[in-house]
N, C-alpha and C positions, 0 to 999 in steps of 0.2 A: 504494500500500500504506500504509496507518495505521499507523506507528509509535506505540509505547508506551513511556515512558519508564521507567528501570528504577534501583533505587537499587544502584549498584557502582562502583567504583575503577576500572573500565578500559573498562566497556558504559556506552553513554547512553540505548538503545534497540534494541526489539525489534519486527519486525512478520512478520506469515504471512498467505500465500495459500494459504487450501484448496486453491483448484481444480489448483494447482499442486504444493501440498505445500513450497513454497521458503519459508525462512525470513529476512527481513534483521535481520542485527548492524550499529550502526553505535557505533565504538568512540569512547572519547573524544580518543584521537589523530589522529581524521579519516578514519579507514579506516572502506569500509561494505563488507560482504559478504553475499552471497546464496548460502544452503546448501540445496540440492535434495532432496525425499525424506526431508524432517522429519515427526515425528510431532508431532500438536497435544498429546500428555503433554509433549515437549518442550521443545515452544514455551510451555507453562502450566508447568516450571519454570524456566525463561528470568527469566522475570517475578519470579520470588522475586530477595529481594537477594542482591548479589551474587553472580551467575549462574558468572561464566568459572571463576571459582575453582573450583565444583563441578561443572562439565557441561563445561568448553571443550574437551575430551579425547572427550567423546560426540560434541559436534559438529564439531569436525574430522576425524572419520571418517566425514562426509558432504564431495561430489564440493562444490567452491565456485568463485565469480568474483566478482571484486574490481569495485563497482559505481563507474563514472566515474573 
């Protein structure tokens, strides 16, 4: 998956698999997570700065696993 780098205080990057619809966060603390059953509106405001602060609440109400 191609991660995208994102300018925010607590996101380093974003990447989406259509085929899938899963989305990865990986934050600046080291945690990476994969959010299933994302919409690509979503993921295209992801990418604005500063993401968590405005969306982290949308996207924690999709199903996740904490990657490696």
């Amino acid at each position: 998956m191609n991660m995208t780098p994102v300018v925010s205080t607590n996101v380093r990057s974003v990447g989406y698999d259509r085929l899938t619809a899963t989305m990865r966060v990986e934050f600046k603390n080291g945690g990476v997570y994969d959010y299933y059953g994302v919409s690509p509106e979503l993921v295209e405001s992801m990418l604005l700065p500063n993401p968590w602060r405005r969306l982290g609440r949308l996207v924690r109400e999709h199903r996740c696993n904490r990657v490696g």
